[in-house]
N, C-alpha and C positions, 0 to 999 in steps of 0.2 A: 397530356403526356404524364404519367406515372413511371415514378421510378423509387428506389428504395437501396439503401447501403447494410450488407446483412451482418450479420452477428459472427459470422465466418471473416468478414472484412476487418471488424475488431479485434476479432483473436492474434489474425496476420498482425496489427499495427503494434500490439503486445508483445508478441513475438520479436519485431523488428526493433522496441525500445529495449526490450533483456539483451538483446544482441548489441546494443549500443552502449551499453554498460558495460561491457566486458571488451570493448574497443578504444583501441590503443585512439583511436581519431577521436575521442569522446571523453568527458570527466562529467561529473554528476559530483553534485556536494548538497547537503543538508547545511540550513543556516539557522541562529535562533541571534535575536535580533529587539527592538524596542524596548528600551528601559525607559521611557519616560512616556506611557501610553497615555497617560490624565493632563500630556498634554495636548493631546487630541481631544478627548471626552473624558471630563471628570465621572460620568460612568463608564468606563470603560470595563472594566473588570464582571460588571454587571450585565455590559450588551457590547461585547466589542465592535469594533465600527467592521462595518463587510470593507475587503481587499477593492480594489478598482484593477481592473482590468485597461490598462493604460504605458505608453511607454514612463508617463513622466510621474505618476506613481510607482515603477520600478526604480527610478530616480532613489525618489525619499523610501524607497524599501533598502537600496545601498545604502545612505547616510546612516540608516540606523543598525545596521549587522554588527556585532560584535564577536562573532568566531563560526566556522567553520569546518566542516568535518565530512571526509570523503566518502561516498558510495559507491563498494566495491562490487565487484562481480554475484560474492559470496552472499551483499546484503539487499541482493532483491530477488522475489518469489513472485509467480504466477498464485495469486488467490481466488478459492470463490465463496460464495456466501456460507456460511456455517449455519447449517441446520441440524439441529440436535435431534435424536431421537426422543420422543415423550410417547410415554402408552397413553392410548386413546385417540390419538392424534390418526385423522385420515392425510394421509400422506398420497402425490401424486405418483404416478408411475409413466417411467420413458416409453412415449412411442415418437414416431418419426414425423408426423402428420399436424404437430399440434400447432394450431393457426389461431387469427381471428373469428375463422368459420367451425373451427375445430377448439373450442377452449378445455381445459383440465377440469377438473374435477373442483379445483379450488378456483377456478372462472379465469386459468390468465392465459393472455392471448399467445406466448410463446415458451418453449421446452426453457428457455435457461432461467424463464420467469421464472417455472411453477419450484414446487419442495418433491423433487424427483429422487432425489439423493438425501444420506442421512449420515451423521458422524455421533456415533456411541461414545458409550464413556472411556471406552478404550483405545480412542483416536483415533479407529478405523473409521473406512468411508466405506458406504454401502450404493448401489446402483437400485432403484426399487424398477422391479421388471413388472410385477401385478400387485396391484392394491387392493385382491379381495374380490376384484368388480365380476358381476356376474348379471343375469339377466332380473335378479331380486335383488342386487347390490348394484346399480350401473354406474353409483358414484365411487364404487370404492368402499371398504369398511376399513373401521380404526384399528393402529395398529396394536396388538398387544404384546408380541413377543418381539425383546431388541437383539439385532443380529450380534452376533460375536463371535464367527467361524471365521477361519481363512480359507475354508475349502473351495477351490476353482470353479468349481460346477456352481449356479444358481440354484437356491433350495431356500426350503420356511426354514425360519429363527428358531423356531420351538413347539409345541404341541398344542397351541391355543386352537387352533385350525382357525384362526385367525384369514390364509387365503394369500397371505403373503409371501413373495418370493424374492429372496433377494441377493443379489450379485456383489461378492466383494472384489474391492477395488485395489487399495495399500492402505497402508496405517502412516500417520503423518510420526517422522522422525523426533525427538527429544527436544533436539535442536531444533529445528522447524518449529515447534513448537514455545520456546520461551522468544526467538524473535519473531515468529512472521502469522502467533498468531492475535485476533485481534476482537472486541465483543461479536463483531457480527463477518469476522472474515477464517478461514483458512487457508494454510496454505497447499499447492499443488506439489509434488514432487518435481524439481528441479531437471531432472536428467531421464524423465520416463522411460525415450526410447531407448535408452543405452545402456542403464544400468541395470546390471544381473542381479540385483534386487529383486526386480519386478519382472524380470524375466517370465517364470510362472505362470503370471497372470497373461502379459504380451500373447506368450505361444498358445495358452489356453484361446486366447482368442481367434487363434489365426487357426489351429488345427483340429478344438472340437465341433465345429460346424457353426454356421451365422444364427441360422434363426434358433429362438431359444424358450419362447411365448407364443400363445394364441390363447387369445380368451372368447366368451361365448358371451354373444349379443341376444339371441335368442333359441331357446333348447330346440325350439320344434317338434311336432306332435306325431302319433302314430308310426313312429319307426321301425323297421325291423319287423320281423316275425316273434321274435321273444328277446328277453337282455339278453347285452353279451358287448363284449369286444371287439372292435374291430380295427387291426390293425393293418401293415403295410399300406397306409391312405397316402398317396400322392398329394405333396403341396408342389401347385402347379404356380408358374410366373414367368419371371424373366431368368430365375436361376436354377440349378438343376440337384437334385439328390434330394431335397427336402422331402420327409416323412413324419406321421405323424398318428395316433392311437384314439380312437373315439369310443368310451363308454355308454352305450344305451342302459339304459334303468327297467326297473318293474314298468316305469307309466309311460318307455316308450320314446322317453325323449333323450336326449344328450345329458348323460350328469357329469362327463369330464373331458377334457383333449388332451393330449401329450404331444408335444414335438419328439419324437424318438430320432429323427437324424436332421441335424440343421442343415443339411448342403450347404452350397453354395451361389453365392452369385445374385440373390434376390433384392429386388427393390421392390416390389410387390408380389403378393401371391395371395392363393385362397385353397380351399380343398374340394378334391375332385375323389368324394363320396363314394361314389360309385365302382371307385379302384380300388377300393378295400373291402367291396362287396354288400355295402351300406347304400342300399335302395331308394328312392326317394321318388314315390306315386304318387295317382290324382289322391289316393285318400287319404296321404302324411300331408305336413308342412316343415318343409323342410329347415332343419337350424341356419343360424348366421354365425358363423366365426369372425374372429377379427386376428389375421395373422401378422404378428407385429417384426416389423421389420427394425434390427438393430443398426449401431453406428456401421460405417463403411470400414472393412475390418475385424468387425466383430466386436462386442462391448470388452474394455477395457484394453484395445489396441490403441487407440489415440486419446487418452484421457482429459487434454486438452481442449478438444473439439466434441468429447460427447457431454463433459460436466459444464463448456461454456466459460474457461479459461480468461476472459478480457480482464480483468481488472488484475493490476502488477501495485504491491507492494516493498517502498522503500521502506529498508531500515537503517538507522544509525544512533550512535548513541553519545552525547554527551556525557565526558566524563574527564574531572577535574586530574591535573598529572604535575604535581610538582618539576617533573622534569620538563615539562611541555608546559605552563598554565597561558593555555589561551583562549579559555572558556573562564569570564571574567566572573568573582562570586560577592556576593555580598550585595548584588543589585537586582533587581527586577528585569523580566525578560517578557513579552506578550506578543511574540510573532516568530514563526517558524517557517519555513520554506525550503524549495529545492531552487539551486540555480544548473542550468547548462553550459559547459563548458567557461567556465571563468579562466584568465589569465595568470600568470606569471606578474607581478608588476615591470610596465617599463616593457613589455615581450609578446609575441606575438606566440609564446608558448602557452597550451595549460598547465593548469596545477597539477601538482603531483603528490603534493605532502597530504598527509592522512590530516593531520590538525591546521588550523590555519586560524591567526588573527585577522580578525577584522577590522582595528580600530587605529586610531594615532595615539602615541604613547610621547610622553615628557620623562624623563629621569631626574628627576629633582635632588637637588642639593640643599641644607641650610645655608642660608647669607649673614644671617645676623650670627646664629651657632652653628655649628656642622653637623650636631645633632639633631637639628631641629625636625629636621624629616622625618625622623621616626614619633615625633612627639605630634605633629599635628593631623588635622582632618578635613575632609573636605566632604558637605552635603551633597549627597548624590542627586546626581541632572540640574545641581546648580551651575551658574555661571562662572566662569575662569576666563583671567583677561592678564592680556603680555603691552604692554605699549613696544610699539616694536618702532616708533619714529616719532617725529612732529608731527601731533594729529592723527594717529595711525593706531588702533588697537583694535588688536588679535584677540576674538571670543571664539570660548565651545565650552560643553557643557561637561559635568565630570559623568564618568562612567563607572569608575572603581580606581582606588588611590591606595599600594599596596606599604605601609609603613615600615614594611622589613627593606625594599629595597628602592622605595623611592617614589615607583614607577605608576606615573599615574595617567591612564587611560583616559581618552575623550574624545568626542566628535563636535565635527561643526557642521550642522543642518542650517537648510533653508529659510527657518523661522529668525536666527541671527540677522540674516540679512533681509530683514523685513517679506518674508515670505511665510505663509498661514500656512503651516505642518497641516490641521485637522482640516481645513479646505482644498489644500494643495495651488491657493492662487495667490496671486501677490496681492502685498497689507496695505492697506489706506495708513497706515500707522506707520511713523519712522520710526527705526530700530533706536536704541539707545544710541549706538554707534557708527550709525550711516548703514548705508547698504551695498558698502566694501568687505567682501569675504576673505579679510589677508587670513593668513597663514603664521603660527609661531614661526618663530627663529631663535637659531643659535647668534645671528649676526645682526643683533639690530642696528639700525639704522641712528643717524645720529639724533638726540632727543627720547633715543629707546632706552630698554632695559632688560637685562633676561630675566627680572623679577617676572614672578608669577602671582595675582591676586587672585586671592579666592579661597584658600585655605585658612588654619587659626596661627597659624607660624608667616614668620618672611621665608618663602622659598624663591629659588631660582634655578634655571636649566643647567643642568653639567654638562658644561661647555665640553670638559674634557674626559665624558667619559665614550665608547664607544664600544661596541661588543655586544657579545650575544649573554654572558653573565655576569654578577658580581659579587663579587666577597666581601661581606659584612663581618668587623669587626674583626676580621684577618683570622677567620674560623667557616665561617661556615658558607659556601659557596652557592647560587639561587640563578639559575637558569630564568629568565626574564619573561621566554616565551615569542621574542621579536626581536630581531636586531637594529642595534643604536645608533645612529654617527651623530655626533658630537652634541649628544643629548635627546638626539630626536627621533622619533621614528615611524614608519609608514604604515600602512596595513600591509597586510602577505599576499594580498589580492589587488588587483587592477581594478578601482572602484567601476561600478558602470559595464563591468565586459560579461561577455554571457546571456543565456536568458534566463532569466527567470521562470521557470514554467510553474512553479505553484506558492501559493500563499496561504498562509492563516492565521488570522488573528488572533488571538486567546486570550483569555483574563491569565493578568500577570501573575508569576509567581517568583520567589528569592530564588536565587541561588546562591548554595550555601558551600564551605569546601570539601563536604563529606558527602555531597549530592550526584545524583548519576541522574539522566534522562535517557529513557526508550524512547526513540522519534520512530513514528511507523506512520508513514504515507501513501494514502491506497488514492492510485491512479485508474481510473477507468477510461479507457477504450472505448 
């Protein structure tokens, strides 16, 4: 039993996730994530460890997220592979047919493999209809001349007689351009069927006839009584009106074809010679055409399904907002990702906000002076510990410690409590602290303390402050970026909810407060 899932299946599944983007029943966020990668692998930076495909490696991809940023309607694109025009370069050309049994020029076994299409210096995209190929060229010859018309009709770039003909498609927008494109992607136009943009090109396809090529397999010998032309040649098939113009030469044989009317309706056709009054005896051999049959539509009617559309790229971008800071800076980050639909904390709602912390946050106070806060520091991904009872203390690890308003960031992973981060299984090794996972508090417990160790000052939790910002020095007012109750506070996400649908690891880099990221993730179908 032979069976197979085709390329037209992917496009659909493409299709069905851009539409999930833009649905109210659906959220989509970019994450960027792991400040403390060396302690997975001390080379990390050098070969980061491959993601695991696991739920409970999604686990430890939560623990480690530190902010969040939404993916809207407007930031994802249908891409496909960017191939540039270069002179010289033998380039393939669309026909309908191209198989295992049937390979390109450039030997691949499928149309969305081969380099069919081309994008110039001036972000148009071109359709290549014939590459040259003739019964002295049957591979195709190099290109030389690079297209840059917008004209409707398929036609050569330039005067090289190079052999090439080529159909343009649209010009990728400005915009499109600084987010969605990428070293080896561009993107598709978002709104093909609908927008009078591209209208032009749409109706060109629908109303100046389908077929638009036929190229010559073999000239054949002895034609005709002298050169000459011969026109009104019926291309016969399954569809109807197709016409078509054949040049005989001095020696007799075929030196050119024209398509003069593309009809309609064809999925196969050939030419029937002899209706244009082009003879073919015992003592000729007659030529081989090859009448190429375009997308269903006509080229540039469905641009998705004739250039091979599957692969959708995510954009988003990190970027630091004093009014909002929840992209934490001054630490190292080495993991990026998308999750599906994440929660609301506490809620059985999605997210909805564009920014989102990821992390647990402390607002610290000086104990000993009330300045103190501002004066001290804390080693980033070192240990921070609360005694929160008899016997009882509270670890995680810092994340970033902001000395304008206190507010210092942290997580508590699995390695705390005796659980291997870079294996993901549990430690032959007891934790310093046992392998109770508490939780700070505002309310310790008796034998506790709101002290916090781990910095170069005595800090402790502000019992009493609570809100979304604060006022330093009764002047200047600092939005936190999370909200507090009585010193504490949660991430903006439901740890654990959603899926995860993509991962990746990278060698770490800072983030600094003047830093921006382009996150651009290409999904394939």
């Amino acid at each position: 039993m032979s069976a197979i899932i085709t390329d037209q299946f992917r496009i659909l599944n493409s299709d069905t996730f851009i539409s999930s983007v833009g649905s109210t029943n659906f959220c989509y966020y970019s994450f960027i994530g792991l400040t403390n990668s060396s302690d997975y692998d001390p080379n990390w930076d050098n070969s980061p460890l491959a993601p695991i495909d696991s739920f409970n490696y999604s686990n430890d991809i939560w623990d480690t997220i530190v902010g969040l940023t939404k993916i809207n309607s407007d930031d994802v694109r249908k891409v496909i592979r960017k191939i540039k025009w270069t002179s010289g370069t033998t380039y393939d050309m669309y026909k309908n047919d191209i198989s295992r049994d049937r390979p390109t020029t450039s030997n691949k076994s499928s149309l969305y493999s081969s380099n069919y299409y081309v994008l110039n210096a001036n972000y148009r995209v071109y359709i290549c209809l014939n590459n040259g190929v003739n019964p002295e060229n049957p591979e195709g010859r190099p290109s030389l001349d690079e297209p840059n018309f917008t004209d409707l009709e398929p036609r050569p770039a330039g005067d090289s007689g190079d052999g090439y003909i080529w159909k343009y498609l649209y010009t990728i927008n400005p915009n499109d351009i600084v987010k969605f494109e990428t070293a080896n992607y561009i993107p598709v136009p978002s709104d093909w069927k609908t927008n009078s943009q591209y209208a032009a090109v749409r109706e060109n396809a629908a109303t100046s006839g389908q077929l638009k090529m036929i190229t010559i397999s073999n000239r054949g010998s002895g034609l005709g009584n002298l050169p000459q032309t011969y026109s009104d040649i019926d291309i016969v098939g399954d569809g109807t009106g197709g016409k078509a113009t054949v040049v005989v030469g001095e020696d007799f044989t075929v030196e050119s074809v024209e398509v003069t009317s593309g009809g309609s309706g064809y999925t196969f056709g050939s030419l029937d010679l002899s209706s244009g009054g082009l003879l073919v005896d015992s003592s000729s051999t007659s030529p081989v055409f090859n009448v190429i049959i375009p997308p269903s539509g006509g080229h540039g009617s469905d641009i998705y399904r004739e250039l091979g559309a599957f692969s959708v790229l995510l954009y988003s971008r990190i970027e630091n907002d004093d009014q909002n800071p929840n992209f934490i800076t001054g630490n190292k980050v080495a993991r990026i990702g998308i999750v599906k639909n994440p929660r609301k904390p506490g809620s059985e709602d999605l997210l909805s906000d564009n920014k989102i912390s990821g992390t647990k946050a402390l607002k610290l106070k000086g104990v000993l002076n009330s300045s103190d806060f501002q004066n001290t520091t804390f080693t980033q991904n070192s240990q921070i510990t609360q005694t929160i009872g008899t016997g009882k203390t509270a670890v995680g690890r810092v994340i970033s410690y902001d000395n304008n308003t206190g507010v210092l960031k942290y997580w508590q992973d699995r390695a705390l409590a005796g659980f291997n981060t870079a294996s993901l299984i549990q430690s032959t090794q007891t934790p310093e602290y046992g392998y109770n996972a508490y939780s700070f508090t505002s309310t310790p417990e008796v034998g506790g303390s709101i002290e916090i160790l781990g910095g170069t000052k005595t800090l402790g939790i502000d019992t009493e402050f609570s809100g979304l910002t604060t006022v330093i020095n009764n002047t200047t007012t600092y939005n936190l970026g999370q909200e507090f109750d009585f010193g504490l506070s949660d991430p903006e996400v439901e740890k654990y909810s959603g899926d995860i649908i993509y991962v990746d690891n990278r060698p770490s880099i800072t983030r600094s407060a003047n830093q921006k990221e382009d996150i651009k993730v290409i999904l394939q179908f």
